[in-house]
SELOZA-15215 format. One record per atom (N, C-alpha, C): x, y, z; atom name; residue in one letter. Coordinates in nm, 3 decimals, m for minus. Example, Ala and Ser with C-alpha at 12.3 -4.5 7.8 and 13.67 -1.06 7.14 Angstrom:
+---------+---------+---------+----+----+
|       x |       y |       z | at | aa |
+---------+---------+---------+----+----+
|   1.319 |  m0.569 |   0.780 |  N |  A |
|   1.230 |  m0.450 |   0.780 | CA |  A |
|   1.320 |  m0.330 |   0.780 |  C |  A |
|   1.285 |  m0.225 |   0.708 |  N |  S |
|   1.367 |  m0.106 |   0.714 | CA |  S |
|   1.290 |   0.003 |   0.787 |  C |  S |
+---------+---------+---------+----+----+
This chain:
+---------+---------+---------+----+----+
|       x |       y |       z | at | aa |
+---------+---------+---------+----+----+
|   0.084 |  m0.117 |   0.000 |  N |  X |
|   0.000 |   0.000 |   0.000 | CA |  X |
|   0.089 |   0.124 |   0.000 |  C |  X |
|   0.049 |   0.197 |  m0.089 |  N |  X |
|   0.120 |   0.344 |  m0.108 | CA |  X |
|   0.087 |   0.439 |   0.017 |  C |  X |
|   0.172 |   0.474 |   0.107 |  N |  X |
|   0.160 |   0.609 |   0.182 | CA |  X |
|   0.217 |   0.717 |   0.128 |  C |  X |
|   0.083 |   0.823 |   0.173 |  N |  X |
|   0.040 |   0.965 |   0.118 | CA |  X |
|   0.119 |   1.043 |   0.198 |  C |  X |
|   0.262 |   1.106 |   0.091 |  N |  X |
|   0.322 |   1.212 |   0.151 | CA |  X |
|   0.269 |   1.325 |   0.197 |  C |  X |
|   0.198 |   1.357 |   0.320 |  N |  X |
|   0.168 |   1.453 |   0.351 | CA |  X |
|   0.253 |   1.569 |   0.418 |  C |  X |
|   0.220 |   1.722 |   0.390 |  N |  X |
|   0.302 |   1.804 |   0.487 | CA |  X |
|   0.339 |   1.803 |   0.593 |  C |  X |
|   0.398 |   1.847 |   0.645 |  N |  X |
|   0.435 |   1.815 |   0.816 | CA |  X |
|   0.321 |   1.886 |   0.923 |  C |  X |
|   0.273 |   2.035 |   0.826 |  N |  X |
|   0.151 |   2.061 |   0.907 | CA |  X |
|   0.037 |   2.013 |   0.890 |  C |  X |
|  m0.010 |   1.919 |   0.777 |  N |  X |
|  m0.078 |   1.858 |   0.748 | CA |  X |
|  m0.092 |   1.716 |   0.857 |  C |  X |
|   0.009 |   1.683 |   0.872 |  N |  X |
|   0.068 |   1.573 |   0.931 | CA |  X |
|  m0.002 |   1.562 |   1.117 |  C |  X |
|   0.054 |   1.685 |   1.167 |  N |  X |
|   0.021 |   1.733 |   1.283 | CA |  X |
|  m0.123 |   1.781 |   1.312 |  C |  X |
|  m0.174 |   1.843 |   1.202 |  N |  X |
|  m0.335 |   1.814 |   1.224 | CA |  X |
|  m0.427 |   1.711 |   1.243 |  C |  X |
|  m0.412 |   1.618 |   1.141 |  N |  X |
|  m0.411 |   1.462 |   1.138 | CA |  X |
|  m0.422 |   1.434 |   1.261 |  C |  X |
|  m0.304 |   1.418 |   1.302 |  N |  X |
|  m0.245 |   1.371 |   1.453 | CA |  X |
|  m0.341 |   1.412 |   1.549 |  C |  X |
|  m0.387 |   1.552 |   1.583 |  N |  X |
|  m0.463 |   1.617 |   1.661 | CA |  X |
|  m0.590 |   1.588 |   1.636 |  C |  X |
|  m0.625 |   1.595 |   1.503 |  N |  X |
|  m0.752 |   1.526 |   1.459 | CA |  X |
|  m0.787 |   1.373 |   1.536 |  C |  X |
|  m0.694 |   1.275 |   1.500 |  N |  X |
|  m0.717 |   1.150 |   1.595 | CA |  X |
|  m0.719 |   1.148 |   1.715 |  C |  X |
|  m0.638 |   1.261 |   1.778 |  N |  X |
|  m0.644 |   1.266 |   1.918 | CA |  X |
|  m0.790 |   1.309 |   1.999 |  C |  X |
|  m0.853 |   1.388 |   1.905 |  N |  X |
|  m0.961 |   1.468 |   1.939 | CA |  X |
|  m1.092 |   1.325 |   1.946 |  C |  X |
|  m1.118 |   1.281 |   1.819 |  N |  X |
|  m1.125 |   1.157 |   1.798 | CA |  X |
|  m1.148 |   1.013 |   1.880 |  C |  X |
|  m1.018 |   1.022 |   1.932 |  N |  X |
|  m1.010 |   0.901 |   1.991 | CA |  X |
|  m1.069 |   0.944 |   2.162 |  C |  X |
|  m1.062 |   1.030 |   2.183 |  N |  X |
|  m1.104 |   1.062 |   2.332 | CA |  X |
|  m1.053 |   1.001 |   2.426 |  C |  X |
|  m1.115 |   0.933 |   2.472 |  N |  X |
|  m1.060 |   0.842 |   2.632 | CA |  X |
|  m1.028 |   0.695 |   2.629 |  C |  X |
|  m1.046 |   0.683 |   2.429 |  N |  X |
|  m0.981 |   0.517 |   2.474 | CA |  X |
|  m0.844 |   0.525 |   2.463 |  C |  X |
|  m0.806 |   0.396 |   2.490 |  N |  X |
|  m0.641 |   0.373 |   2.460 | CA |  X |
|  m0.584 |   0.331 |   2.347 |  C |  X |
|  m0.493 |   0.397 |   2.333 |  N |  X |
|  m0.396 |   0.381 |   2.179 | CA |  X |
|  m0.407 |   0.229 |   2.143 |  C |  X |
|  m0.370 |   0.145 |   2.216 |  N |  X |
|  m0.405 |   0.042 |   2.220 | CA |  X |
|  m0.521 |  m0.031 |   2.156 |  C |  X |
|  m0.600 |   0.016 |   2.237 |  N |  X |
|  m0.763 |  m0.045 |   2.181 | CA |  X |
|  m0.790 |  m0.001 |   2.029 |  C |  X |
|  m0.737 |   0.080 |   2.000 |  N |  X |
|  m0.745 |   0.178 |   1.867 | CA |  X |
|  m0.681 |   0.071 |   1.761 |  C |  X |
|  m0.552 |   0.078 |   1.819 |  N |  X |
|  m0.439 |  m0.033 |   1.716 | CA |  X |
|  m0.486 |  m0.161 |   1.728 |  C |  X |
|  m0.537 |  m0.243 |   1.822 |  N |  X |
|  m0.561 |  m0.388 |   1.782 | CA |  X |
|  m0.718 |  m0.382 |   1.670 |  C |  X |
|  m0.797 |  m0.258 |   1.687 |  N |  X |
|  m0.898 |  m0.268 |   1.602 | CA |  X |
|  m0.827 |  m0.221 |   1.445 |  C |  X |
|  m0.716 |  m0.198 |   1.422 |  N |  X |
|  m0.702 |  m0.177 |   1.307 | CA |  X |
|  m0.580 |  m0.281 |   1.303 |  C |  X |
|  m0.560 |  m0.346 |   1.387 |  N |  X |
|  m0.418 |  m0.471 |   1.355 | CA |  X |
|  m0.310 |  m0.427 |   1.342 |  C |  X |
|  m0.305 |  m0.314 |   1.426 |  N |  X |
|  m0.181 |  m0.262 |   1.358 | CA |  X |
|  m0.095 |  m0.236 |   1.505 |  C |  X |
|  m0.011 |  m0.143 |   1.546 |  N |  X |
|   0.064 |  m0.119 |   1.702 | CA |  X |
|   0.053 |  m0.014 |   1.766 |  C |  X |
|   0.015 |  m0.013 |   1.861 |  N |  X |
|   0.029 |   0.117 |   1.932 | CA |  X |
|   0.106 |   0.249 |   1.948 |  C |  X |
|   0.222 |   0.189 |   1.867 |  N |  X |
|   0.354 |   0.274 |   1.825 | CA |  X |
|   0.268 |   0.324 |   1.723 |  C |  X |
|   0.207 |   0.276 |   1.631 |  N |  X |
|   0.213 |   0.291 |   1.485 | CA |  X |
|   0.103 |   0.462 |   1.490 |  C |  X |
|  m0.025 |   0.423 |   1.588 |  N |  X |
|  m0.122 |   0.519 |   1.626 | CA |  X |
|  m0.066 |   0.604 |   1.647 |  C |  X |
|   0.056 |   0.605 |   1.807 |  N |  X |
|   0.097 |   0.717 |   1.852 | CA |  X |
|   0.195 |   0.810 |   1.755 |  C |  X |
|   0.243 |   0.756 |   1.647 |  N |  X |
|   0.297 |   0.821 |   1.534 | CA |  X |
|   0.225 |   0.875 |   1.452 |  C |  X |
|   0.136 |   0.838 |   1.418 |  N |  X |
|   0.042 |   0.933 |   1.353 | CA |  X |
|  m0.012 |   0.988 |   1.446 |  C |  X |
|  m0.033 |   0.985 |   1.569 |  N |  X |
|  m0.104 |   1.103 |   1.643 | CA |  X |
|   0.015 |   1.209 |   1.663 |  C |  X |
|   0.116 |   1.183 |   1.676 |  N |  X |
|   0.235 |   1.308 |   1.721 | CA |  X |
|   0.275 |   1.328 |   1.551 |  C |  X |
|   0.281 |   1.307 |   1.450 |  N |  X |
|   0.223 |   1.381 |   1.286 | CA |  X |
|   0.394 |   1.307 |   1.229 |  C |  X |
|   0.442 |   1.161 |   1.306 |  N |  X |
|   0.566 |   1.139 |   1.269 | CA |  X |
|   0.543 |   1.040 |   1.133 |  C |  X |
|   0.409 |   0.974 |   1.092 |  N |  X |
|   0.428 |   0.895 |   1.029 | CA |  X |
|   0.333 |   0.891 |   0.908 |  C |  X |
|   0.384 |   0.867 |   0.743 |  N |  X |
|   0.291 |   0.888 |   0.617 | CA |  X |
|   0.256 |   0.738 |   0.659 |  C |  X |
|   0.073 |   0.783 |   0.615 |  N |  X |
|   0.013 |   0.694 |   0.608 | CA |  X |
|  m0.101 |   0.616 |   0.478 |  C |  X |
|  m0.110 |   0.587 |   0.416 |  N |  X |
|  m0.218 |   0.552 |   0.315 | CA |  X |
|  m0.340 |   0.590 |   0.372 |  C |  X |
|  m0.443 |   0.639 |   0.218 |  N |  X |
|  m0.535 |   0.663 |   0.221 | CA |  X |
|  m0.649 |   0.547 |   0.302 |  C |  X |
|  m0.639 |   0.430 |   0.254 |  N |  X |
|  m0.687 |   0.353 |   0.331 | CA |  X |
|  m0.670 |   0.293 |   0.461 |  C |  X |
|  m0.573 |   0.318 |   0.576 |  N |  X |
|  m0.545 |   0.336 |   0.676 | CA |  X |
|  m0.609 |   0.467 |   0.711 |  C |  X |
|  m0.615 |   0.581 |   0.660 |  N |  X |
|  m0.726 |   0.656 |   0.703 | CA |  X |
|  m0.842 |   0.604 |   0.721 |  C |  X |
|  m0.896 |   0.593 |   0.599 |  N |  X |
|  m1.027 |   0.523 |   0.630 | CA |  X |
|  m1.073 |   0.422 |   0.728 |  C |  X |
|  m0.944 |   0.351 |   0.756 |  N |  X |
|  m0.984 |   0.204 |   0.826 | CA |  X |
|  m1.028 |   0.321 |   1.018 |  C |  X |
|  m0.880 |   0.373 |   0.999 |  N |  X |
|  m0.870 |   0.438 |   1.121 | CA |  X |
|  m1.024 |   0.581 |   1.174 |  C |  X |
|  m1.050 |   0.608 |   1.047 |  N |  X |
|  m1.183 |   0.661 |   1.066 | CA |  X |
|  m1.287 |   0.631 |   1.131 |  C |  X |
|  m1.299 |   0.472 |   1.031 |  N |  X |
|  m1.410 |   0.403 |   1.102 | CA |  X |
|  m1.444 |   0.350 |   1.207 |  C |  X |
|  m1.267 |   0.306 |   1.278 |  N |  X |
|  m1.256 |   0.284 |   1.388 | CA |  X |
|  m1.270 |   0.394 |   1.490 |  C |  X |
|  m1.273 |   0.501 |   1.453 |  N |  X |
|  m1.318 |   0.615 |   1.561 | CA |  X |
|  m1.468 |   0.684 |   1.546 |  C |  X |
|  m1.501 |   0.607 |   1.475 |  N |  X |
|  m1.650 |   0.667 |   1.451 | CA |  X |
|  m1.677 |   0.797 |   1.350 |  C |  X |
|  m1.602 |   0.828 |   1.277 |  N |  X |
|  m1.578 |   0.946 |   1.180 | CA |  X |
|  m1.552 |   0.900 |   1.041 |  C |  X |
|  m1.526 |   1.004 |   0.968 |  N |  X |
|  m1.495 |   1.009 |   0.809 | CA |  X |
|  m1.302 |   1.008 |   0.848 |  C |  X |
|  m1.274 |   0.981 |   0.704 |  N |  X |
|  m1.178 |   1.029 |   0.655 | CA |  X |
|  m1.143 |   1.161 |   0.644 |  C |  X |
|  m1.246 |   1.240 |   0.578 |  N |  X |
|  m1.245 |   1.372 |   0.554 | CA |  X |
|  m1.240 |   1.491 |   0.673 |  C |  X |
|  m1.339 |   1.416 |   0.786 |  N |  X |
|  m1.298 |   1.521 |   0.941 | CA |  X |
|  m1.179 |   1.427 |   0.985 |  C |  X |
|  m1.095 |   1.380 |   0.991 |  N |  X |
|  m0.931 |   1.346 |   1.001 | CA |  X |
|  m0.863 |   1.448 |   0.982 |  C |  X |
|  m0.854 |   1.459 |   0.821 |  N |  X |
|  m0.811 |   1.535 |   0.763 | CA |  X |
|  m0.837 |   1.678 |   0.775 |  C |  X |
|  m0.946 |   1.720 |   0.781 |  N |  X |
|  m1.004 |   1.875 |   0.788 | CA |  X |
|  m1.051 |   1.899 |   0.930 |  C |  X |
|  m0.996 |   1.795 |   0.992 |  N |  X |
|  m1.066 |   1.870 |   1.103 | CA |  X |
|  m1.216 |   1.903 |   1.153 |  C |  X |
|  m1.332 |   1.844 |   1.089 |  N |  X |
|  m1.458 |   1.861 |   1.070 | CA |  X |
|  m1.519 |   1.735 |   1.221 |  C |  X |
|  m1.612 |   1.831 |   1.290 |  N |  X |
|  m1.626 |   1.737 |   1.391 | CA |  X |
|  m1.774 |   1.660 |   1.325 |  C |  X |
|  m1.716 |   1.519 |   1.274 |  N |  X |
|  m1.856 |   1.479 |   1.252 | CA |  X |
|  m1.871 |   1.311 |   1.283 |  C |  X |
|  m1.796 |   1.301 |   1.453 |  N |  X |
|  m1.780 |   1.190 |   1.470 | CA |  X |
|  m1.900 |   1.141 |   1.543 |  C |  X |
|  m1.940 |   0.994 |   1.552 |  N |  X |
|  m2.060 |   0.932 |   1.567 | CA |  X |
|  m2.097 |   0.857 |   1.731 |  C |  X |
|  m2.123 |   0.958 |   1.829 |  N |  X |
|  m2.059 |   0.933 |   1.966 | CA |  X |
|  m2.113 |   0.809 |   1.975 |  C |  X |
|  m2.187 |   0.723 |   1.910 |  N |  X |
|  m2.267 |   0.595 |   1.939 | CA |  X |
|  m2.125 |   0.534 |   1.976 |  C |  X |
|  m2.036 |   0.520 |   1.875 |  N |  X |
|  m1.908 |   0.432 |   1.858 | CA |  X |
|  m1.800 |   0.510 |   1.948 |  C |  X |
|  m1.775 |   0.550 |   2.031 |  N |  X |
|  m1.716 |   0.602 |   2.153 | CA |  X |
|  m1.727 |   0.565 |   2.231 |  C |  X |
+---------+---------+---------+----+----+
């Protein structure tokens, strides 16, 4: 899978975006729902790591949101899944 060179401030929004996002669960719980590591989350939450478009998505869904409020910042997450 191709990861999407994003800007570095791009990067760090992202990051803040998931953080906002993820609320009160643990990095953890986040990464085994996407199979992936807890390192891997906390790198994209601190804006250290390019990620593919579809790892967005996966990671979206796992927070109850779009892709697009990730990215933009748009609060349009689905508190059911929180």
């Amino acid at each position: 899978m191709r990861r999407m060179p994003l800007p570095a401030s791009a990067k760090v929004r992202l990051g803040a975006n998931v953080i906002s996002a993820r609320g009160d669960r643990k990095r953890s719980e986040i990464a085994a729902a996407l199979g992936s590591s807890r390192e891997s989350v906390a790198q994209v939450e601190r804006g250290q790591r390019d990620i593919s478009i579809d790892w967005i998505v996966r990671l979206a869904k796992v927070l109850g949101t779009t892709a697009a409020a990730l990215l933009n910042g748009v609060r349009l997450i689905d508190e059911k899944k929180r």
